[in-house]
C-alpha positions, 0 to 999 in steps of 0.5 A: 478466480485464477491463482494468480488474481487468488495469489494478488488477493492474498498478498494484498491482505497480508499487505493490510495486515501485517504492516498495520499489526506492527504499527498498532504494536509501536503505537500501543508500546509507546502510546504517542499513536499516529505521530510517533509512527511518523516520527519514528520513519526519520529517526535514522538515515536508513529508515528516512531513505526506506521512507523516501523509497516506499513515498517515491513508489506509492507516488508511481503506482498512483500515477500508473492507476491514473494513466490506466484507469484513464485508458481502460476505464477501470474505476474500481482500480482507484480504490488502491490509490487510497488503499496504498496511502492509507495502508502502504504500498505492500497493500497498494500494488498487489490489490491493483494487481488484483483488480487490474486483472479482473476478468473484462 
């Protein structure tokens, strides 16, 4: 594997991790779970814009997976779809950059 696809996988699993380890913390110190970390995105105007930023951006990256997977046919790319959704985008992209540039 080259560094650069070892580079990709790295930052996809901190991409998992490290946004994950922050919401669980929010969650275990409030106990409102999934609902008060949604509640908590549009507490302020800067963390509703920051929320709006990474939705338009997950919105993009799953429309550049679709019209990619379309063309190379690359079906194991749509597992970041779910993974940037689900996750966010911090996991999202680099795990598509990692599967994209699998060798062929």
């Amino acid at each position: 594997m080259s560094p650069l696809r070892m580079t990709y996988l790295g930052l996809a699993v901190w991409g998992a991790i490290h946004p994950m380890y922050h919401f669980i913390r929010h969650m275990a110190e409030t106990g409102t779970g999934l609902s008060g970390v949604i509640d908590a995105w549009y507490v302020n105007a800067s963390t509703t814009g920051l929320t709006w930023d990474l939705t338009i951006a997950a919105i993009a990256l799953t429309l550049w997976i679709l019209a990619e997977v379309a063309t190379r046919r690359n079906w194991t790319a749509l597992a970041a779809i779910p993974a940037t959704f689900c996750i966010g985008v911090s996991c999202g992209l680099p795990l598509y950059l990692f599967l994209r540039t699998r060798p062929v």
